[in-house]
LOTOR-808164 format. One line per field, with one value per residue: residue in one letter; x, y, z of N, C-alpha, C, CB in turn. Coordinates in nm, 2 decimals. Glycine has a CB too. Layout:
// LOTOR-808164
rest = a; ...
n_xx = X; ...
n_yy = Y; ...
n_zz = Z; ...
ca_xx = X; ...
ca_yy = Y; ...
ca_zz = Z; ...
c_xx = X; ...
c_yy = Y; ...
c_zz = Z; ...
cb_xx = X; ...
cb_yy = Y; ...
cb_zz = Z; ...
// end
This chain:
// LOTOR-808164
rest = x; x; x; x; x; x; x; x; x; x; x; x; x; x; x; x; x; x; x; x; x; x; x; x; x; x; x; x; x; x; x; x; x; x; x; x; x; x; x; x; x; x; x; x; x; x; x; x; x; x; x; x; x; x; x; x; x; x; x; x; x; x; x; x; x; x; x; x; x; x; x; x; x; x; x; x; x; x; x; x; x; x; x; x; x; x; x; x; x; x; x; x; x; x; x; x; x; x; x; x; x; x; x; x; x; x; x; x; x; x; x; x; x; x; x; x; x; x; x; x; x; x; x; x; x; x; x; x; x; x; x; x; x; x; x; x; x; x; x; x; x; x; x; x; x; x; x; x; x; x; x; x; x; x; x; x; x; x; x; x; x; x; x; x; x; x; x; x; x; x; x; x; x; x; x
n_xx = -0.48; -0.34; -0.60; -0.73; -0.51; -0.54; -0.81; -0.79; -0.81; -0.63; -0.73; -0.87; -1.14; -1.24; -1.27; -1.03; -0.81; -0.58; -0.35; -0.09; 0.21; 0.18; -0.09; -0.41; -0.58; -0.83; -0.93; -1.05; -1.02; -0.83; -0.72; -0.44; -0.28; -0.04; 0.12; 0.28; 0.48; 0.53; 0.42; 0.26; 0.02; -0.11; -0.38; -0.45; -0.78; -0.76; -0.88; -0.93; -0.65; -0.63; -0.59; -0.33; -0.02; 0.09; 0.33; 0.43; 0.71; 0.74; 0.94; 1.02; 0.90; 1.12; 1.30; 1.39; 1.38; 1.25; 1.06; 0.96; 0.73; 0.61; 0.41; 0.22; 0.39; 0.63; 0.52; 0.42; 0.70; 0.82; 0.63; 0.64; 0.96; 1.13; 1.34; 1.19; 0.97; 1.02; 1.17; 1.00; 0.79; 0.96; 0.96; 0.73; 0.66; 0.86; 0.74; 0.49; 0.56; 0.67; 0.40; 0.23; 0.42; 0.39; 0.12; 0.09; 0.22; 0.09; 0.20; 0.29; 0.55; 0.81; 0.89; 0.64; 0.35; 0.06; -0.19; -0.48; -0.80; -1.13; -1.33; -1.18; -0.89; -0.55; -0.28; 0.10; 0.39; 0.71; 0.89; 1.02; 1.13; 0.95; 0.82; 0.54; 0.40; 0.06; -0.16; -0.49; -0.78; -1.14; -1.45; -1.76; -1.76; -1.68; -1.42; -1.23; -1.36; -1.27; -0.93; -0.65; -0.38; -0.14; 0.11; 0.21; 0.36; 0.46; 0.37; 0.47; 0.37; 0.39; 0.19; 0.10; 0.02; -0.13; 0.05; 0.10; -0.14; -0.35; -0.64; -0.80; -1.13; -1.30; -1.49; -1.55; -1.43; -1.18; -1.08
n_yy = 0.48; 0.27; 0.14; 0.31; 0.31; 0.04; 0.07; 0.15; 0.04; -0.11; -0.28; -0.35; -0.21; 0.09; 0.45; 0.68; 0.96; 1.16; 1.40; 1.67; 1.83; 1.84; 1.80; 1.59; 1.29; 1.08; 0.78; 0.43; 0.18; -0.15; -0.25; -0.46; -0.54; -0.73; -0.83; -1.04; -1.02; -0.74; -0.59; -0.38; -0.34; -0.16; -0.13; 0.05; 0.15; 0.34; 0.64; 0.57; 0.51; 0.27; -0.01; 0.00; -0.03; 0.01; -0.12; -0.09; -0.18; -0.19; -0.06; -0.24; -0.11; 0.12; 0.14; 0.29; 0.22; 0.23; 0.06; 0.07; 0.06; -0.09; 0.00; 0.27; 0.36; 0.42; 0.60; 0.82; 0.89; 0.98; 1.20; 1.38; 1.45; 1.63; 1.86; 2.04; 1.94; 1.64; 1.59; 1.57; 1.42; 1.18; 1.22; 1.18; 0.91; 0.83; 0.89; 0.77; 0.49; 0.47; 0.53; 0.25; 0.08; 0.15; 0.14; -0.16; -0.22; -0.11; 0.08; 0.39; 0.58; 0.80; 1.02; 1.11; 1.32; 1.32; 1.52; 1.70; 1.61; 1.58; 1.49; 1.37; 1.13; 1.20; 1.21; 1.31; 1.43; 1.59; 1.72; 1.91; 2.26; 2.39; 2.17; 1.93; 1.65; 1.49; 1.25; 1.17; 1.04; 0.94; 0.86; 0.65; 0.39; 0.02; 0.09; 0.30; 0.54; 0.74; 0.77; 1.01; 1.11; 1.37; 1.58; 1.87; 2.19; 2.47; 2.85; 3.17; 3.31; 3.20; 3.00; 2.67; 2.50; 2.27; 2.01; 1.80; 1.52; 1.23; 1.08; 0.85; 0.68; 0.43; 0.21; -0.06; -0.33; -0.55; -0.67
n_zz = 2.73; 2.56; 2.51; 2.37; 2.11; 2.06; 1.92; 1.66; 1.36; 1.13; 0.92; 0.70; 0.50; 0.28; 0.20; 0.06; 0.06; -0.05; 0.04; -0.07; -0.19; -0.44; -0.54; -0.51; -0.46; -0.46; -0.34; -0.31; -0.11; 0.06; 0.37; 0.55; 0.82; 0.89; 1.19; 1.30; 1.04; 1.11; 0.93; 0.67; 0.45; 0.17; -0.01; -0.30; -0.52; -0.78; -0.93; -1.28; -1.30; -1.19; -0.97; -0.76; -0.46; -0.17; 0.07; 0.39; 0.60; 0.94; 1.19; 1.47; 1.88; 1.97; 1.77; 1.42; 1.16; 0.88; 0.62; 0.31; 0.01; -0.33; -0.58; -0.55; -0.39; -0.53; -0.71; -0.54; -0.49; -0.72; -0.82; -0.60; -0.59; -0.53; -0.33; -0.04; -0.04; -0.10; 0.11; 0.29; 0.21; 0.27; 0.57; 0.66; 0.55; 0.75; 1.01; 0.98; 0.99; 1.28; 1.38; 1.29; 1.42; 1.72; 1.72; 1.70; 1.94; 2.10; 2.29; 2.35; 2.22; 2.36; 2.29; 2.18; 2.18; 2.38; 2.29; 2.51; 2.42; 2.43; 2.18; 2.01; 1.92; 1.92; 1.85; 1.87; 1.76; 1.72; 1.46; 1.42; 1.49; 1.31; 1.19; 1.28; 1.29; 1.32; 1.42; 1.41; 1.51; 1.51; 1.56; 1.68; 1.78; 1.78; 1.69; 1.52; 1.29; 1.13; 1.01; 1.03; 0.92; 0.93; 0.79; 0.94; 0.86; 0.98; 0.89; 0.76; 0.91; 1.16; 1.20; 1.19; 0.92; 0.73; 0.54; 0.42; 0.40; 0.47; 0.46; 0.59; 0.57; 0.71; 0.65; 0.67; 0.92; 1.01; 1.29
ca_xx = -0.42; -0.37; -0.68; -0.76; -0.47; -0.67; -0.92; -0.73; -0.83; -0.57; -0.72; -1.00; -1.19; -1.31; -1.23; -0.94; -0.77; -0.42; -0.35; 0.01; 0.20; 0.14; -0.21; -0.52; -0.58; -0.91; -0.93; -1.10; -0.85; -0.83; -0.55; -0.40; -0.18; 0.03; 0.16; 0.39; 0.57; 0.52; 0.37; 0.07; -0.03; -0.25; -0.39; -0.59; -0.81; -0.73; -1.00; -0.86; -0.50; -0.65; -0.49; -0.20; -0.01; 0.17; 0.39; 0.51; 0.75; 0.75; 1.07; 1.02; 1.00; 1.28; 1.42; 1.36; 1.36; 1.06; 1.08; 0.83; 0.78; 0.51; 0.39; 0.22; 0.53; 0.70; 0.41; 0.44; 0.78; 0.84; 0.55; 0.73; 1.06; 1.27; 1.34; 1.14; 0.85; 1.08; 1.17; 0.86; 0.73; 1.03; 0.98; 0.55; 0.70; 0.94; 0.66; 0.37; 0.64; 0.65; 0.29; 0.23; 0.52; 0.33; -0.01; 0.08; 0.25; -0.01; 0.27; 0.35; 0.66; 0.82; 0.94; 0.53; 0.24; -0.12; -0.30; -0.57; -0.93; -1.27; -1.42; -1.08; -0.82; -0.47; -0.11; 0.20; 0.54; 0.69; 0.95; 1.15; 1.07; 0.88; 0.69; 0.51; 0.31; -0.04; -0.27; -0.57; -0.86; -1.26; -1.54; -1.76; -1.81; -1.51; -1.26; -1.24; -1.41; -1.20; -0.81; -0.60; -0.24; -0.13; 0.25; 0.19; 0.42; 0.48; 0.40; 0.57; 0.32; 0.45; 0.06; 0.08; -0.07; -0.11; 0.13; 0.06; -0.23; -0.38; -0.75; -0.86; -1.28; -1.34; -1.65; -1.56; -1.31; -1.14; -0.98
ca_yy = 0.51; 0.16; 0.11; 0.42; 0.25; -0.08; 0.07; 0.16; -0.03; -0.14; -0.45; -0.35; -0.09; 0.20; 0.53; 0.80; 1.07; 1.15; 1.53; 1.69; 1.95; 1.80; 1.75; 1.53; 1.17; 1.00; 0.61; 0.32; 0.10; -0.21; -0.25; -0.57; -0.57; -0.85; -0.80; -1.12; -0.97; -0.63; -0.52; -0.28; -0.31; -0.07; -0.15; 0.15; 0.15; 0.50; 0.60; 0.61; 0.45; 0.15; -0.03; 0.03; -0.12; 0.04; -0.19; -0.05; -0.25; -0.04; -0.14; -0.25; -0.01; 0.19; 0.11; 0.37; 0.21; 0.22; 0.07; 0.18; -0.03; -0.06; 0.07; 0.40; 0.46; 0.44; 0.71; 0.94; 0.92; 1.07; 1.34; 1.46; 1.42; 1.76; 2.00; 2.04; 1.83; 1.52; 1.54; 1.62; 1.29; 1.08; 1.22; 1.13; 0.78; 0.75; 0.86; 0.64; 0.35; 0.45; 0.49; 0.18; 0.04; 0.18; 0.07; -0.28; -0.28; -0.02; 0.15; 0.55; 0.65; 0.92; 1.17; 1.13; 1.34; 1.33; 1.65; 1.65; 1.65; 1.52; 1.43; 1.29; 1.06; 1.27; 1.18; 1.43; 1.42; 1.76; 1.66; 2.06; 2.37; 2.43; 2.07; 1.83; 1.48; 1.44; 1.12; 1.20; 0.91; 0.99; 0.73; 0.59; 0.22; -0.03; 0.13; 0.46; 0.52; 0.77; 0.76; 1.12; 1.18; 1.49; 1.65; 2.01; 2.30; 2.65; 2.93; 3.26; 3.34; 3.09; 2.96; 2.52; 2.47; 2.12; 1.99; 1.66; 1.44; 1.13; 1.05; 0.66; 0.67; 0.26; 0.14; -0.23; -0.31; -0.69; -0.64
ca_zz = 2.60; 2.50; 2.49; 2.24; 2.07; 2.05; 1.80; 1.57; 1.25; 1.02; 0.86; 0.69; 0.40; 0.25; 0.13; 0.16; 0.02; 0.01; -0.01; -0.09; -0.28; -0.64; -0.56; -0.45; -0.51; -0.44; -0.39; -0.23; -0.03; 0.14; 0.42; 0.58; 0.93; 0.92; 1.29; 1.30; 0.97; 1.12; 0.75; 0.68; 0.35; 0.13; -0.13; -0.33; -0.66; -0.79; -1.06; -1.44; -1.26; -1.15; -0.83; -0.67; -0.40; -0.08; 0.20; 0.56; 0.66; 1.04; 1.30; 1.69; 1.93; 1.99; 1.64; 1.36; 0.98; 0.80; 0.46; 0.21; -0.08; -0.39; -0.68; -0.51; -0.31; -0.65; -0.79; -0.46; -0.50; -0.83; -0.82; -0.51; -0.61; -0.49; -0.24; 0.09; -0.09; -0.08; 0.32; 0.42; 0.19; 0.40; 0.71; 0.66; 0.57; 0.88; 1.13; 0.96; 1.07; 1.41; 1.46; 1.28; 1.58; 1.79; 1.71; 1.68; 2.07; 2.17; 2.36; 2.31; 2.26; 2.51; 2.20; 2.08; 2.28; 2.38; 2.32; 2.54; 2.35; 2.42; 2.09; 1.88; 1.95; 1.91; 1.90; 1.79; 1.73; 1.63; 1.42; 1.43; 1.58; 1.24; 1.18; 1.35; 1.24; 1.39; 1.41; 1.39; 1.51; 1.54; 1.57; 1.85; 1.74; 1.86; 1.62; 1.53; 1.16; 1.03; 1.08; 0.99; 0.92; 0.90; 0.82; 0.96; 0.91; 1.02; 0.74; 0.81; 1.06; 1.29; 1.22; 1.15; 0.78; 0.69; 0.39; 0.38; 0.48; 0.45; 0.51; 0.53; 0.59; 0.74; 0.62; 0.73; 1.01; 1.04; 1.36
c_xx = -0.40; -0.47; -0.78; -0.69; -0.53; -0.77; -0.87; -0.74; -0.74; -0.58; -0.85; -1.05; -1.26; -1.28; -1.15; -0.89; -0.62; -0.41; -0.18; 0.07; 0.15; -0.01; -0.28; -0.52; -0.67; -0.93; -1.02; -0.98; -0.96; -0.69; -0.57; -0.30; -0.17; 0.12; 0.29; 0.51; 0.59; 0.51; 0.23; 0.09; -0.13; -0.29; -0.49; -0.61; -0.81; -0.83; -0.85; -0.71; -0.53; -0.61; -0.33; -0.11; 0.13; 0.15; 0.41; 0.55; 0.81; 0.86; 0.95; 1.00; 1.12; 1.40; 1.32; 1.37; 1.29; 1.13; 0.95; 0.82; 0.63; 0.47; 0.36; 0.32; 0.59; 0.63; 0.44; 0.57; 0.86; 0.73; 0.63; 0.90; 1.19; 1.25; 1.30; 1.02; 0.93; 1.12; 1.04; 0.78; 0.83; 1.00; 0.80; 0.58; 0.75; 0.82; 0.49; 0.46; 0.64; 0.49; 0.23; 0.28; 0.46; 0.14; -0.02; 0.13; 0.17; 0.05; 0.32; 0.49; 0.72; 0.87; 0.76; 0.46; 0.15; -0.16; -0.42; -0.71; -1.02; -1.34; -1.32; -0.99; -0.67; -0.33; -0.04; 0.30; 0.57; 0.83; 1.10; 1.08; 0.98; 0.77; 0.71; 0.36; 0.22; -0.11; -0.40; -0.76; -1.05; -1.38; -1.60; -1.78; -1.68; -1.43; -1.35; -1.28; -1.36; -1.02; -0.71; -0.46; -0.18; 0.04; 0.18; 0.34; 0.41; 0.48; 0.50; 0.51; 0.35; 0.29; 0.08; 0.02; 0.00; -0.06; 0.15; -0.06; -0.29; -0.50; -0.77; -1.01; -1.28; -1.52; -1.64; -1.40; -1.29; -1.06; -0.93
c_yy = 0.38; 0.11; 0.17; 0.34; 0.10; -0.07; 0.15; 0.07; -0.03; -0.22; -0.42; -0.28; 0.03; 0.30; 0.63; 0.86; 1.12; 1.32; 1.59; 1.80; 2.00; 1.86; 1.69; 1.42; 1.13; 0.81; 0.56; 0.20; -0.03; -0.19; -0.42; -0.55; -0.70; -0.83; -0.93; -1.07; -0.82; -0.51; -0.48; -0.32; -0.25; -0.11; -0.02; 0.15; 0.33; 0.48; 0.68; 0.49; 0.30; 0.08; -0.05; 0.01; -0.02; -0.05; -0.08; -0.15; -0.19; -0.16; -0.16; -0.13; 0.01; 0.16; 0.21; 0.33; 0.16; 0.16; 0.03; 0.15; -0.03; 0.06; 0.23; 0.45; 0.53; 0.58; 0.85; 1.01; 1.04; 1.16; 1.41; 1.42; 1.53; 1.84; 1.96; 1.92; 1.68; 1.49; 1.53; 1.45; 1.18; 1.13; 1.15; 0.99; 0.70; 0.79; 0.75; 0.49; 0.35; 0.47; 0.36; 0.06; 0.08; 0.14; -0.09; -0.35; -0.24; 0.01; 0.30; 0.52; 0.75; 1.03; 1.18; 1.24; 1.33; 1.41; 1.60; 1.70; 1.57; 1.40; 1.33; 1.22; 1.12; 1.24; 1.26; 1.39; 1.58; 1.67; 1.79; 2.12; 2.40; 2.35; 2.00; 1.72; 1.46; 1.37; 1.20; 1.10; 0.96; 0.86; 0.71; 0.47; 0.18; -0.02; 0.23; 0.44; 0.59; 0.83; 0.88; 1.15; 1.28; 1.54; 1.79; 2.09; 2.44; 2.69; 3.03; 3.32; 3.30; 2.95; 2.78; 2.48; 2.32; 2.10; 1.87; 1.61; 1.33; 1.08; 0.87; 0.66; 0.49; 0.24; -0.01; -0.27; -0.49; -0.73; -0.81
c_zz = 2.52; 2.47; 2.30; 2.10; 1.98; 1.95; 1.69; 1.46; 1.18; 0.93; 0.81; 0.56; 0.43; 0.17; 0.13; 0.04; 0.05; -0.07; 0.00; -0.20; -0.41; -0.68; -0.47; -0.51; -0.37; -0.48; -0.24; -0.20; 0.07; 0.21; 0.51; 0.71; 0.93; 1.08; 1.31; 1.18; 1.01; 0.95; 0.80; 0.52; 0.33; 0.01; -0.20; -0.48; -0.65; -0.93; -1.18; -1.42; -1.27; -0.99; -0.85; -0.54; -0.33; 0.05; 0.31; 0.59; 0.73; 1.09; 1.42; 1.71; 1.95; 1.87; 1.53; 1.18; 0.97; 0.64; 0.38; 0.05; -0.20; -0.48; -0.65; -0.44; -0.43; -0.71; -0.74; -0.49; -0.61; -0.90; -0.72; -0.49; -0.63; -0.42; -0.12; 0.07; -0.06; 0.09; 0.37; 0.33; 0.29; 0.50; 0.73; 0.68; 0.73; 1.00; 1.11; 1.02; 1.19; 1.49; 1.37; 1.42; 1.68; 1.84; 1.75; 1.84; 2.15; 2.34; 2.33; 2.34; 2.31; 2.37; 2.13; 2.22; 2.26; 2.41; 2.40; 2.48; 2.36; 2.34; 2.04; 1.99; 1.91; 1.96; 1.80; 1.81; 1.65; 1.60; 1.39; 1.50; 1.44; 1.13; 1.29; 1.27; 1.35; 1.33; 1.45; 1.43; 1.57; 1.51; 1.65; 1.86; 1.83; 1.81; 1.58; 1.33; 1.05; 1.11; 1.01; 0.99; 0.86; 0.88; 0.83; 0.93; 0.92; 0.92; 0.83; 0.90; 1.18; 1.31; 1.15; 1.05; 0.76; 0.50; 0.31; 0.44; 0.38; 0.49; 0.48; 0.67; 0.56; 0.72; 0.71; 0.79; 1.05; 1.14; 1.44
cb_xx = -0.28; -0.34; -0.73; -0.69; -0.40; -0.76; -1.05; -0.65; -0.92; -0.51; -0.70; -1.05; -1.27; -1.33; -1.29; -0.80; -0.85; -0.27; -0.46; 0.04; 0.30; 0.12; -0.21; -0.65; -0.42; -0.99; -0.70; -1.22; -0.71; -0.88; -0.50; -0.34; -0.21; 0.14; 0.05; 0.34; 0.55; 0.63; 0.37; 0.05; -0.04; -0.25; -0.43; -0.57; -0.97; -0.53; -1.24; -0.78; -0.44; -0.57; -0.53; -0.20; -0.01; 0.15; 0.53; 0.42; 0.78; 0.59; 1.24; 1.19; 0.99; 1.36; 1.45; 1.45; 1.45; 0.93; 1.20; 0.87; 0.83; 0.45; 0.29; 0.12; 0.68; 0.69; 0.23; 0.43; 0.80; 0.89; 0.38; 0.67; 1.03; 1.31; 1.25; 1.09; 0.80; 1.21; 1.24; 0.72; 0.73; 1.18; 1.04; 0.45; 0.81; 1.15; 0.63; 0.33; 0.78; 0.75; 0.17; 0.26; 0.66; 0.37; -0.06; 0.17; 0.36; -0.17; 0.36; 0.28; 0.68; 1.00; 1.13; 0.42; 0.21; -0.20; -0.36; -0.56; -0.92; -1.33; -1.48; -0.97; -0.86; -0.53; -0.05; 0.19; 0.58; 0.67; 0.87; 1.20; 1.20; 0.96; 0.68; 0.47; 0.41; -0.10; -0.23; -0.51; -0.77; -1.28; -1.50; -1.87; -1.81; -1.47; -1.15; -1.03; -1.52; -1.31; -0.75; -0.65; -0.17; -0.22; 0.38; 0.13; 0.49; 0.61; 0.24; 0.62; 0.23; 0.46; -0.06; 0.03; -0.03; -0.30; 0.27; 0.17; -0.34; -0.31; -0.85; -0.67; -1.39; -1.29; -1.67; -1.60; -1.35; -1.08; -1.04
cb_yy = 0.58; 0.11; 0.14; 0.60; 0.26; -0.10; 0.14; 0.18; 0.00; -0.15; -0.62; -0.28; -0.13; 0.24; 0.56; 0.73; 1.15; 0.98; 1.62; 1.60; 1.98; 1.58; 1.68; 1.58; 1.09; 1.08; 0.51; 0.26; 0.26; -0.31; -0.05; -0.61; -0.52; -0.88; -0.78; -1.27; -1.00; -0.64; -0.66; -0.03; -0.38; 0.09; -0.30; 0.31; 0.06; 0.56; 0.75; 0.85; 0.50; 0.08; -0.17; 0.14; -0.26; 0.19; -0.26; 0.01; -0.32; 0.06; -0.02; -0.29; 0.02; 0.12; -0.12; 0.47; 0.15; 0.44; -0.03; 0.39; -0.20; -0.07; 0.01; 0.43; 0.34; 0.31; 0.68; 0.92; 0.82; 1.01; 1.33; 1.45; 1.35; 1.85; 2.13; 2.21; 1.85; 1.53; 1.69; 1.87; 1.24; 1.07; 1.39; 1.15; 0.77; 0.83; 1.04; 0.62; 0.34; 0.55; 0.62; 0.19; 0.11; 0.28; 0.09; -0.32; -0.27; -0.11; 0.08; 0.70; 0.65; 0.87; 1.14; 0.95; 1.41; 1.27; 1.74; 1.66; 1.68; 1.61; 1.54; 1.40; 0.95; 1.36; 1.00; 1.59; 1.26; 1.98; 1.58; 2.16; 2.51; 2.50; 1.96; 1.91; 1.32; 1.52; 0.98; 1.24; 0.76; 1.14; 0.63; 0.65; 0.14; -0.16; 0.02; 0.56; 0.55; 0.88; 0.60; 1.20; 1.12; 1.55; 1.64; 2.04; 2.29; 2.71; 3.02; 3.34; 3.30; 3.23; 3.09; 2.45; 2.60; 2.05; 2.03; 1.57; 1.54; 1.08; 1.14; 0.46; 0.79; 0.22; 0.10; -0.36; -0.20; -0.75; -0.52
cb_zz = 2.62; 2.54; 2.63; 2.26; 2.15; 2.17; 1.84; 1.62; 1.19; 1.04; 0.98; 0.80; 0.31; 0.34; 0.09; 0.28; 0.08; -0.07; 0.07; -0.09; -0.29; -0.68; -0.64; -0.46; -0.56; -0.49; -0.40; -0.32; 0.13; 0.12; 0.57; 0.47; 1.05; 0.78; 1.39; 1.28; 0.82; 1.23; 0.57; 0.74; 0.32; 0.12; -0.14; -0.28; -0.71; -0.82; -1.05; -1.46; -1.09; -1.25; -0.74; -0.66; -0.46; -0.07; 0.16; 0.69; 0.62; 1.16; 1.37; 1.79; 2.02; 2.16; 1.57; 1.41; 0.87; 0.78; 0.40; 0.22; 0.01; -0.30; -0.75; -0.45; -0.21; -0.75; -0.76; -0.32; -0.49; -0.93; -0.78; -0.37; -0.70; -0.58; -0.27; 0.13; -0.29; -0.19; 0.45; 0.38; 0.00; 0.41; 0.79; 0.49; 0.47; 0.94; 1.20; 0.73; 1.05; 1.46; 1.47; 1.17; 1.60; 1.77; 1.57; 1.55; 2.12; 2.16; 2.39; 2.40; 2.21; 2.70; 2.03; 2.00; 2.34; 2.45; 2.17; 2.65; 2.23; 2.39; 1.96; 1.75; 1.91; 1.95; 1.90; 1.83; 1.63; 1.72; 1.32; 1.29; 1.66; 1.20; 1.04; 1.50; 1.24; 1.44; 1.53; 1.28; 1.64; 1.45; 1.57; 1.93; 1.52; 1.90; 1.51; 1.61; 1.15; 0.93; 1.08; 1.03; 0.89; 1.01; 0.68; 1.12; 0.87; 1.09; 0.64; 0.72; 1.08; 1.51; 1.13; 1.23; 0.62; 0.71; 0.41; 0.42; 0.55; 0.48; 0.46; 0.58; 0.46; 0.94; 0.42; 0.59; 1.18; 0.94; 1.45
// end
């Protein structure tokens, strides 16, 4: 598992996708892991917008504040800015912190799990009895090429529809 961990790319480019209640938003990104400041940086050209600039500044293990800083935070923030749309953008935030925290000690945490699957790379956290936050990692090079975060929740089926997500397609990996 550490190992899977290990390819995990955070320092690098390409192209991703951020999907949510508002909408879609297509961009090209670079990102940055600073692991001594325990910062992620994103940086993404948005077409028409221009660039835009999202921090993670994730905790330690076993510590829980994430802070979430930058112009696209500022953007997400007030497109999703009420109701169930607004938890479900903080709670996206607080578990991007802990798998950031997690990436960077390339230790799981005991409230996360490892579905077991073949092809992908798969870590969960259910966050109620009616969401859960899945990672998402697929590739076969020495880091994984495309990296997937997902907020799922329960419709009235009981059936897990995705309500958030986050695609980032690595073209080039600076590990």
């Amino acid at each position: 598992m550490s190992e899977q961990l290990g390819r995990v790319c955070l320092s690098g480019e390409g192209r991703g996708r951020l999907e949510h209640s508002k909408g879609r938003q297509l961009f090209e990104f670079e990102s940055l892991l600073e692991k001594e400041k325990k910062k992620w940086s994103l940086g993404l050209d948005l077409p028409v917008i221009g660039q835009e600039l999202l921090y993670f500044n994730y905790p330690k293990i076993g510590e829980s504040k994430t802070r979430v800083e930058g112009t696209f935070a500022t953007r997400l923030k007030m497109d999703i800015s009420s109701g169930p749309n607004k938890v479900e953008l903080n709670n996206f935030f607080l578990m991007m912190g802990e798998l950031l925290s997690m990436i960077d000690s390339r230790k799981l945490r005991d409230d996360w799990r490892l579905p077991k699957d073949s092809s992908r790379f798969i870590l969960e956290k259910p966050l109620s009895e009616e969401s859960v936050f899945r990672f998402e990692a697929t590739g076969g090079g020495p880091y994984f090429e495309r990296l997937s975060l997902n907020l799922l929740r329960r419709d009235k089926f009981k059936r897990l529809k995705r309500s958030m997500k986050l695609d980032l397609f690595l073209s080039q990996c600076s590990m």
